[in-house]
VOGU-3710 file (C-alpha; in Angstrom, 3 decimals, decimal comma):
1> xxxxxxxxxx> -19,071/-68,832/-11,406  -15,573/-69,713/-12,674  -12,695/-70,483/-9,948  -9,486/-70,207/-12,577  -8,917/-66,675/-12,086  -5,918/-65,530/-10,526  -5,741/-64,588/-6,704  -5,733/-60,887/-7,603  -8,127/-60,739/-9,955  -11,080/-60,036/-8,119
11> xxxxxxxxxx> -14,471/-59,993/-10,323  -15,153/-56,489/-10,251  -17,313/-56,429/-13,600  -19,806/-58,668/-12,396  -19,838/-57,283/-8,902  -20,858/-54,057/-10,046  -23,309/-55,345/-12,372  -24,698/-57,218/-9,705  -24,843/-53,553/-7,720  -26,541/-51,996/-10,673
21> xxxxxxxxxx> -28,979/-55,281/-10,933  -30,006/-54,588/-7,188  -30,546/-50,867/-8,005  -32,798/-51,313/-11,336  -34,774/-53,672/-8,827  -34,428/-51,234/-5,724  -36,138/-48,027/-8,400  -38,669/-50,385/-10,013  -42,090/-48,790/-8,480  -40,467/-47,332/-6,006
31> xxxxxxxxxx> -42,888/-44,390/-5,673  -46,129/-46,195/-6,648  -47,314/-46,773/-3,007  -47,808/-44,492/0,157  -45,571/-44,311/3,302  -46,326/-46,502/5,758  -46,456/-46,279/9,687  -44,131/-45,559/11,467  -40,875/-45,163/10,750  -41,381/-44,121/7,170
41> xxxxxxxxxx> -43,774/-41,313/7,450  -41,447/-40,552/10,689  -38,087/-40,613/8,930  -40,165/-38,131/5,909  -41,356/-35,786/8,533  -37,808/-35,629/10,319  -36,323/-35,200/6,770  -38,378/-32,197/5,634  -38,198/-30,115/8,949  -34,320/-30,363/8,576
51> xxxxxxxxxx> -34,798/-29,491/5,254  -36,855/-26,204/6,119  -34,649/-25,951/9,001  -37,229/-26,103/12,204  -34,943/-27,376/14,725  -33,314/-24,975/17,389  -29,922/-25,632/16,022  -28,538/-26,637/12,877  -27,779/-30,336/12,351  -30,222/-31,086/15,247
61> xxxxxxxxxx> -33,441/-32,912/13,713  -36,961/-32,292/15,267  -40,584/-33,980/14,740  -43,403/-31,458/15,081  -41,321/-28,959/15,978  -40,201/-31,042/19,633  -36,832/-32,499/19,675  -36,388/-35,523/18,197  -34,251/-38,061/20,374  -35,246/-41,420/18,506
71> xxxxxxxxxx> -32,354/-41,533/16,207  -29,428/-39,072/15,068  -29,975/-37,577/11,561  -27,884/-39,224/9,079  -29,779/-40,735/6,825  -32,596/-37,586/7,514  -29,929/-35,189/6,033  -29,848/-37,037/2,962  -33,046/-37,610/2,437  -33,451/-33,563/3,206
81> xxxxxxxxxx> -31,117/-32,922/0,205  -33,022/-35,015/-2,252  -36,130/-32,699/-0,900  -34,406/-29,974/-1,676  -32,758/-30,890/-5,100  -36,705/-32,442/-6,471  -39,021/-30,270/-4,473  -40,262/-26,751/-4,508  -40,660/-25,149/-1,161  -44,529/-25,160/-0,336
91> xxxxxxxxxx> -44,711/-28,573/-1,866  -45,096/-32,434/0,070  -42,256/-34,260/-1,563  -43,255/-37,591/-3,506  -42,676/-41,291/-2,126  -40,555/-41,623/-4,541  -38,277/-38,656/-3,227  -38,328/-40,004/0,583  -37,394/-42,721/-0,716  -34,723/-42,709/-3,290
101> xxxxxxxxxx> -31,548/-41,997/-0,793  -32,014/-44,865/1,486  -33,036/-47,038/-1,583  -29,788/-46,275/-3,654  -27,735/-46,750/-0,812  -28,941/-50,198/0,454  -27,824/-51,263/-2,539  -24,296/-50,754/-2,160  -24,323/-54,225/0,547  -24,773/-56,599/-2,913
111> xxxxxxxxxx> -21,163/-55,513/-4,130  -19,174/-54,631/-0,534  -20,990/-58,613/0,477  -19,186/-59,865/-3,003  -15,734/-57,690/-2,112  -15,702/-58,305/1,764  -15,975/-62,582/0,884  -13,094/-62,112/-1,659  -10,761/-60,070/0,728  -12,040/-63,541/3,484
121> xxxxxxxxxx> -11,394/-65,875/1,003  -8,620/-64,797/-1,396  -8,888/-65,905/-5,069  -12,673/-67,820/-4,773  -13,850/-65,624/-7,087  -17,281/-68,307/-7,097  -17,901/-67,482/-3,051  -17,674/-63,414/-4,093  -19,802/-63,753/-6,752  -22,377/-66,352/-4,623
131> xxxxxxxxxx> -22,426/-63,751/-1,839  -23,595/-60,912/-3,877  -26,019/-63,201/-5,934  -27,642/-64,219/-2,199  -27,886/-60,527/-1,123  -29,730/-59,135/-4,606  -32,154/-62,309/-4,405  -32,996/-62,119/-0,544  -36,512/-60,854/-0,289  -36,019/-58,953/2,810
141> xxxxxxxxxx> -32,643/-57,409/2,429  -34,394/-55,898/-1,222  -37,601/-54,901/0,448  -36,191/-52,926/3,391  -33,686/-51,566/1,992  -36,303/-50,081/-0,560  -38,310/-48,423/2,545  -37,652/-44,921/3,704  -35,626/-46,881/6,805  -32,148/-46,931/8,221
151> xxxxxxxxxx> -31,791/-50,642/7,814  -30,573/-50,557/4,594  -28,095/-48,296/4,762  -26,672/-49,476/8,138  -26,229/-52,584/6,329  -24,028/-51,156/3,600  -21,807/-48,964/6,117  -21,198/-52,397/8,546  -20,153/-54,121/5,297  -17,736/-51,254/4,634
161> xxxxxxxxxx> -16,958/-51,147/7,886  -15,688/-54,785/8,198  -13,951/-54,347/4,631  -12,174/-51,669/6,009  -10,771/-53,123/9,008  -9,534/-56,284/6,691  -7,540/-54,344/4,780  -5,569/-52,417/6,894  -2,430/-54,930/6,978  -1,472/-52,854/3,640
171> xxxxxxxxxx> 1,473/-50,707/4,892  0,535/-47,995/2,040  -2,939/-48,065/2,130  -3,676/-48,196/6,047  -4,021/-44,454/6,833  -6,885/-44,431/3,965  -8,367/-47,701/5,340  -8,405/-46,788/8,657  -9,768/-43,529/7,464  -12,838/-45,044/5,491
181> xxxxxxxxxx> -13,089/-47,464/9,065  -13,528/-44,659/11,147  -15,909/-42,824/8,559  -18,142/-45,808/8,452  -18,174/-46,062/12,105  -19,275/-42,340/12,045  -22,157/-43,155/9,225  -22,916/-45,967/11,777  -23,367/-43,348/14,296  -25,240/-40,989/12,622
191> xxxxxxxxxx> -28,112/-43,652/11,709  -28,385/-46,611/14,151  -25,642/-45,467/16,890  -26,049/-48,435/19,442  -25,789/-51,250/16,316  -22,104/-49,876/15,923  -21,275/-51,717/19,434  -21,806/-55,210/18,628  -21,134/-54,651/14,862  -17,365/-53,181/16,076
201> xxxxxxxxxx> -17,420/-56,365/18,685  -17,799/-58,562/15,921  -14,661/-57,326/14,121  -12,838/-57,193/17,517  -13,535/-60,515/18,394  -12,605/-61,732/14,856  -9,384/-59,666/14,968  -8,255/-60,836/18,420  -8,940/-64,555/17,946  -6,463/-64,857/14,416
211> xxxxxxxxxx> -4,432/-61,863/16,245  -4,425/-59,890/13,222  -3,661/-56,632/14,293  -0,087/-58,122/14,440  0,418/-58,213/10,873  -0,365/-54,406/10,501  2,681/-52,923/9,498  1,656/-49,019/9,903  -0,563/-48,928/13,213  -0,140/-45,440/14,224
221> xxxxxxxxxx> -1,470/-44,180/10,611  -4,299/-46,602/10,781  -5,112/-45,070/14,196  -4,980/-41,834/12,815  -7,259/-42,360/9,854  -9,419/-43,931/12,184  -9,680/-40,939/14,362  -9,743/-38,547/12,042  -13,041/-40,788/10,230  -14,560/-40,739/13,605
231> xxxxxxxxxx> -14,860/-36,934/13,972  -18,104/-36,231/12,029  -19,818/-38,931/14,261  -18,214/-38,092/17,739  -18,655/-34,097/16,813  -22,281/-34,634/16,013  -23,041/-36,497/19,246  -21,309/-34,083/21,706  -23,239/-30,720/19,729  -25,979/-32,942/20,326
241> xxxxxxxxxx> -25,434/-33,262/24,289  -24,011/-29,980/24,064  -27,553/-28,119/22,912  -29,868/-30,832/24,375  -28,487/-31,871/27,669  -29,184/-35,446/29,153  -31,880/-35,477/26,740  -29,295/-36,807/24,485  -28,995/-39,840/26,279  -31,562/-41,487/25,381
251> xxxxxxxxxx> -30,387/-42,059/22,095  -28,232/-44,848/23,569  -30,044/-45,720/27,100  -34,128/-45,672/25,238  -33,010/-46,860/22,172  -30,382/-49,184/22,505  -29,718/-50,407/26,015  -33,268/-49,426/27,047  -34,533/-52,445/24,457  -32,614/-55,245/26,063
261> xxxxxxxxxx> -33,569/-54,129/29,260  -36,962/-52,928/29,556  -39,954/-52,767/27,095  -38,978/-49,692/25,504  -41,685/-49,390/22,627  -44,319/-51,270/20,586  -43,514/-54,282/19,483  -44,092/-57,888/19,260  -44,279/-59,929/23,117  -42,848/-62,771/20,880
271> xxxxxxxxxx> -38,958/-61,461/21,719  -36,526/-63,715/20,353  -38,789/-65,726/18,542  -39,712/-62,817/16,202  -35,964/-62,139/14,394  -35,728/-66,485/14,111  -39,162/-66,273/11,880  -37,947/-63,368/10,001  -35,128/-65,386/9,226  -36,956/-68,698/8,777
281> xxxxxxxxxx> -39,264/-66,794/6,105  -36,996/-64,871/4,235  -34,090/-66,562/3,554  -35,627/-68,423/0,546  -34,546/-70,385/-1,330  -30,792/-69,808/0,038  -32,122/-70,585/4,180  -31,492/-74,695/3,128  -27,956/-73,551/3,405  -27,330/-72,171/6,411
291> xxxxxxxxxx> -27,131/-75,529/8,712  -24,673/-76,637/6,630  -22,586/-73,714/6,657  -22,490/-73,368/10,142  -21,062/-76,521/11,245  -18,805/-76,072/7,925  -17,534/-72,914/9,092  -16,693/-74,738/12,645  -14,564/-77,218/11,084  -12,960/-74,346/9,410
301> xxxxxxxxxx> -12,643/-71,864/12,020  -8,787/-71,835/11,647  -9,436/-69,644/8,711  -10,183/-66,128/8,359  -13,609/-66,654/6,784  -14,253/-68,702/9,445  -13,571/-66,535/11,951  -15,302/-63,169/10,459  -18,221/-64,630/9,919  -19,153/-67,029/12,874
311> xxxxxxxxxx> -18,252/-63,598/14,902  -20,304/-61,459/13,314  -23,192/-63,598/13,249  -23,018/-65,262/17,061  -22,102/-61,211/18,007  -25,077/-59,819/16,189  -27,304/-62,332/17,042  -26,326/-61,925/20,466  -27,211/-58,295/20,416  -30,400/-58,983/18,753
321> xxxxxxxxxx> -32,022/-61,636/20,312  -32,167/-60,398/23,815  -33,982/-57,213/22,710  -37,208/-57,066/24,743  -38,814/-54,855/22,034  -38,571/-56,731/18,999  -39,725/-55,655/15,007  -39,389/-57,362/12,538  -36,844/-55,290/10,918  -34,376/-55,703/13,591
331> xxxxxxxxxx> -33,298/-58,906/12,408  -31,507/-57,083/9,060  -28,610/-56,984/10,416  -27,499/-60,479/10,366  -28,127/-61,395/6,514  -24,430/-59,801/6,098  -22,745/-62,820/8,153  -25,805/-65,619/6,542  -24,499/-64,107/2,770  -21,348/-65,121/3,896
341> xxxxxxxxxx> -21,383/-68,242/5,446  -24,016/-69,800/2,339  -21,778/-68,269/-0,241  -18,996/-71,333/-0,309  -21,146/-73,885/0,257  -23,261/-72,481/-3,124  -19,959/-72,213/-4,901  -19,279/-75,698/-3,573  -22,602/-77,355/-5,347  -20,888/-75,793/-8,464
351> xxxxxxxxxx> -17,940/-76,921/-8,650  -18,191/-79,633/-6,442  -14,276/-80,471/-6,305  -12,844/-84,112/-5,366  -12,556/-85,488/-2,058  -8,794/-85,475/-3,057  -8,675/-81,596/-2,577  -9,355/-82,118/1,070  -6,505/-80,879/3,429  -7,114/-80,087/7,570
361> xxxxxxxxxx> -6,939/-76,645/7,130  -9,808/-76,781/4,113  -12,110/-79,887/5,028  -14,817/-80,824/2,898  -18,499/-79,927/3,366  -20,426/-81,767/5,884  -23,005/-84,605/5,334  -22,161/-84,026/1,562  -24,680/-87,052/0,488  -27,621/-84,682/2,449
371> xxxxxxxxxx> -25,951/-81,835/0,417  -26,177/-83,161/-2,942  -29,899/-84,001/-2,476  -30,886/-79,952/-1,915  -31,014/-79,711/-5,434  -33,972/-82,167/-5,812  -35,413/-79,720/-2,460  -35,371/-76,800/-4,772  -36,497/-78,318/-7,916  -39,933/-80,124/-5,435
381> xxxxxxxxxx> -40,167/-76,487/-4,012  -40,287/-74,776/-7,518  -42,980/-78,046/-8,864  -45,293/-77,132/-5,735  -45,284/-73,248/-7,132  -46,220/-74,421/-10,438  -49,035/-76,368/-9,114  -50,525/-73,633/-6,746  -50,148/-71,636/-10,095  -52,233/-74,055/-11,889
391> xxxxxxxxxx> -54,583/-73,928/-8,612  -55,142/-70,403/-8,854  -56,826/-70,867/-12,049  -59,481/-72,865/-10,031  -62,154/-71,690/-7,784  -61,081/-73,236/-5,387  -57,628/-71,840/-5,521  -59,027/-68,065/-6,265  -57,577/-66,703/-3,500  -54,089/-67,417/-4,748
401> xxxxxxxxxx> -54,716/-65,444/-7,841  -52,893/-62,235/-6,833  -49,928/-64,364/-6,406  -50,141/-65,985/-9,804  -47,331/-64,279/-11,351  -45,234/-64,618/-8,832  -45,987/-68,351/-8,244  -44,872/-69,592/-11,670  -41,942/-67,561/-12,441  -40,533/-68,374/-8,398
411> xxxxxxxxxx> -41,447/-71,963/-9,778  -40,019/-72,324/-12,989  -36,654/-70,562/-11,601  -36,556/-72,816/-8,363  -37,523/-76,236/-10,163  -35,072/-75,838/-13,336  -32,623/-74,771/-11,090  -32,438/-77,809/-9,094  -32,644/-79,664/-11,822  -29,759/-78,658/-13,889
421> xxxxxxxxxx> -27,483/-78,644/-10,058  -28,101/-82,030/-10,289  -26,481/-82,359/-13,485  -22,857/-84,032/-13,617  -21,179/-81,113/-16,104  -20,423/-78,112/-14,090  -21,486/-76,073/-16,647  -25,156/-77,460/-16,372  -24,818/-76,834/-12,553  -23,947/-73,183/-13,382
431> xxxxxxxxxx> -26,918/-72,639/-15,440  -28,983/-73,982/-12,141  -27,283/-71,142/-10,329  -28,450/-68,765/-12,490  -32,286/-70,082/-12,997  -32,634/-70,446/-8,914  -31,306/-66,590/-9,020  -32,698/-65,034/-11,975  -35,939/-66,725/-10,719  -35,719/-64,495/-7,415
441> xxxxxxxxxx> -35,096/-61,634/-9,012  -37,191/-61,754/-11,732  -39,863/-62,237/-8,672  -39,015/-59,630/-6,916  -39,512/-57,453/-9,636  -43,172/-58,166/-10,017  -43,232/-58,232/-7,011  -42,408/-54,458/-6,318  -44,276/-53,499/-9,054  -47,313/-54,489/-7,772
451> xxxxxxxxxx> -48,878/-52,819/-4,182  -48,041/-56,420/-2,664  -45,053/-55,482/-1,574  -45,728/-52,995/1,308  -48,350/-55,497/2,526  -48,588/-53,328/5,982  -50,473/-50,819/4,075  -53,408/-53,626/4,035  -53,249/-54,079/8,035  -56,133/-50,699/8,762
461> xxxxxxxxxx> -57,099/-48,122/7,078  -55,927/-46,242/4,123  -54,721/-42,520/5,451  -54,954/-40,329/2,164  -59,168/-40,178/2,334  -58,472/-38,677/6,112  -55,679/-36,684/5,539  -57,766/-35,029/2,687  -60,522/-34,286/5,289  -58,751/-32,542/7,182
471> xxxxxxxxxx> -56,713/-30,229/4,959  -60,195/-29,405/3,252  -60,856/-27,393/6,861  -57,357/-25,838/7,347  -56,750/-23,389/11,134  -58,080/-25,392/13,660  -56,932/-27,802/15,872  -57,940/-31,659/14,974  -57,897/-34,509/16,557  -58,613/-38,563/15,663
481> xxxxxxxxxx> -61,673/-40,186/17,687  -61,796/-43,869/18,150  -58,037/-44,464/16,692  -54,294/-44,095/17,754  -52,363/-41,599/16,156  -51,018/-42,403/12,911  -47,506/-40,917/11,371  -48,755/-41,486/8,073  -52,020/-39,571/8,199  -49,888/-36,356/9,966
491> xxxxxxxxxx> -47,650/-36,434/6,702  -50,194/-36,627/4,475  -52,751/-34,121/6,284  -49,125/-32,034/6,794  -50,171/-31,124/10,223  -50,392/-33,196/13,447  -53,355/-35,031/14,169  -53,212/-36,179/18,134  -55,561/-38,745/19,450  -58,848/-37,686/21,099
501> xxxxxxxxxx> -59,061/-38,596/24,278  -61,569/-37,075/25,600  -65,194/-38,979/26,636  -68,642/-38,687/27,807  -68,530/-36,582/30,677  -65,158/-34,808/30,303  -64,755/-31,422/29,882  -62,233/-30,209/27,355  -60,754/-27,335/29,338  -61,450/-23,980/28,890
511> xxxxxxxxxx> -59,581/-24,485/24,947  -60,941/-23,637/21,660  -63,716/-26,148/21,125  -61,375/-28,983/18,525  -62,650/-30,878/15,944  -63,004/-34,588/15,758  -62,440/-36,728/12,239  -64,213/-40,113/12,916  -65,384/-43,046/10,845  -68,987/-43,715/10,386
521> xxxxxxxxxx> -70,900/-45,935/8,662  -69,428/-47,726/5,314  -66,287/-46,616/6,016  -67,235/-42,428/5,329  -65,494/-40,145/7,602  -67,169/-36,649/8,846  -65,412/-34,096/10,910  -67,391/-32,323/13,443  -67,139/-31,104/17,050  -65,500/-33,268/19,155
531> x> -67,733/-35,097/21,732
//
């Protein structure tokens, strides 16, 4: 990660080889495991009634034929169009079909990170490239972005979003930026539409404290463009209230206000604690970062790096933490602004430049003798894989065995590249870079070809044994005895498979006697009358 380039000459090449990197490990078994509960099976069902156009207007999606008020249809509509491009009518589309749209497009945040640190920090072509490297080896940003999910792809269009609103001091180019703001904000809309609130905050509050908007030379274009980007998002929204009434509003009052407020859905009773684990275990081995970073970004907060991304990151977590309902998945948002605050300080072990480069308006790291011990960190982390590698080989370590792949090569990356960041030559240093990165990634490959990845599959029972049940004894009504409902097993069984809630005692109306699917002994299900 070489600094002598000139200002202008952002790293393009590798950026988009770093893009491509994150899609070859995005594709890599993509398809190889079933959807999980609940928002992938969800999202799929969604997707493939808008593709055989169920809902009582166009553009409006539905789930089982009822409206479906849990999210707008954005990233549905895609996915739809890859149904119908790969899939013949009377088929169930593959994992690997759901799938693909939201994977390619999650990948897009590893290149916008790079570009949106270079347009913060002019000319540090190392902090570009360190941002991108952090968002391709970040176990979580990979593996959601790889689910049939909206995380992902909200991810990307924030990053745009934010690019977009830093370039519009360009007197020639604003009407175009301001256009591709406003069409972000729209894609923001149409997937996630309460995230764009504190995600447009962020920028606000990052614009109003440096008082950029000052410096924009064409403002009335830029508003324009922004307007005139908005329109798909706005439009879809009021045809929305337009066809479904108040119904519409709980789009934003269930699903986004409704979560800070009340207890709006299943979720974890932990509330903020649960997006501080996520964090805590996923932002290996880059998390060792992040304390620094924050207090350097403090002493820096004159700058505009400074400035974007302590906003973006006290915003978001602000927005985030509160939530009453929390998943684990809501915590995505912020490893935009913890890419960009690590970056630097990466780029910093590096190069590592003299005290006598330090000015008030670019201070040096802080506790820099703490700093340039992290190496030796990473290289005691990578020797402990090794040995639980070597463990697995015991009986006593047998459990570990599934993990034994992924133990040494996480190990061999993380321990030589401490050890060559200790080194004095900076080229040494860069080749510890590369082995901590190439270490993650190479991981995370095995990883996702393997059925570790989607460990939630392992949490009950597998759905394709049931679902198979049930279309065996197609035209009548079924329901599930002694479970909850499960999204998963409705997709697969391609019909909808309630709960039974009937009981000893309880007449079942004057209906059609139903049938009941329920697991007996050794794990064999039966369907007969329900009971």
């Amino acid at each position: 990660m070489r600094s002598g380039s000139a200002p202008d000459a952002a790293p393009w090449i590798a950026l988009v080889a770093l893009g491509t990197a994150a899609a070859v490990l995005a594709l890599i078994g993509l398809g190889d495991l079933p959807l999980r509960d609940f928002d992938e099976a969800t999202v799929a069902r969604v997707a493939l009634e808008l593709r055989h156009g169920l809902g009582e207007a166009p553009l409006l999606p539905t789930l089982w034929d009822k409206p479906y008020l849990n999210k707008a249809p954005g990233l549905h509509s895609l996915i739809a169009l890859v149904i119908g491009a790969t899939t013949q009518h009377n088929q169930l589309p593959s994992e690997w079909t759901i799938r693909l749209a939201p994977a390619l497009l999650s990948c897009l945040v590893v290149p916008l990170g790079g570009w949106l640190q270079w347009t913060l920090r002019p000319g540090d072509r190392s902090s570009a490239l360190a941002t991108s490297v952090i968002l391709l080896t970040l176990l979580p940003v990979a593996r959601h972005g790889r689910l049939a999910m909206l995380d992902g792809t909200q991810l990307s269009a924030m990053a745009l979003l934010w690019l977009a609103l830093l370039k519009l001091n360009g007197s020639r180019t604003s009407a175009l930026w301001g256009a591709v703001a406003g069409l972000m904000a729209s894609a923001m809309l149409l997937l996630k539409a309460p995230l764009l609130v504190p995600a447009a905050v962020a920028a606000g509050v990052a614009l109003a404290c440096s008082q950029e908007w000052k410096s924009w030379t064409n403002k009335s274009a830029a508003l324009i463009g922004m307007l005139l980007g908005l329109a798909p998002g706005i439009g879809w929204h009021l045809w929305h209230a337009h066809i479904r009434g108040s119904e519409a509003l709980w789009l934003w009052g269930g699903d986004g206000a409704g979560r800070v407020l009340l207890d709006a859905g299943e979720g974890s009773d932990l509330g903020w604690r649960v997006p501080v684990i996520e964090v805590l275990e996923g932002g290996w081995p880059w998390l060792p970062l992040l304390p620094f970073a924050l207090v350097w970004a403090w002493r820096c907060r004159q700058s505009r790096w400074s400035r974007w991304s302590l906003a973006s990151l006290l915003t978001l977590a602000g927005a985030i933490l509160p939530l009453r309902t929390q998943l684990p998945w809501y915590s995505h948002p912020l490893w935009l602004p913890i890419a960009l605050l690590c970056a630097p300080l990466l780029a910093w072990l590096v190069e590592r430049p003299s005290s006598s480069s330090n000015s008030p308006g670019n201070p040096q790291p802080p506790w820099r003798w703490l700093l340039s011990r992290l190496p030796m960190f990473w290289c005691g982390l990578g020797l402990l894989l090794l040995l639980l590698w070597l463990a697995s080989f015991n009986s006593i370590g047998s459990s570990l065995e599934p993990y034994r792949d992924l133990a040494v090569v996480l190990g061999l990356g993380w321990c030589g590249g401490g050890w060559w960041l200790r080194s004095g030559a900076p080229q040494r240093r860069r080749m510890g870079v590369i082995s901590l990165s190439c270490g993650n990634a190479a991981a995370l490959a095995l990883l996702f070809h393997s059925p570790l990845w989607l460990w939630e599959l392992n949490e009950t029972w597998p759905v394709q044994p049931v679902a198979a049940l049930a279309r065996a004894n197609p035209g009548g009504e079924i329901r599930l005895k002694g479970y909850d409902e499960r999204p998963s097993l409705n997709w697969y069984a391609e019909q909808r498979i309630e709960r039974f809630k009937g009981g000893p005692g309880r007449r079942l109306s004057d209906k059609p006697q139903k049938d009941c699917i329920t697991e007996g002994q050794a794990g064999r299900w039966t369907l007969a009358n329900c009971r």
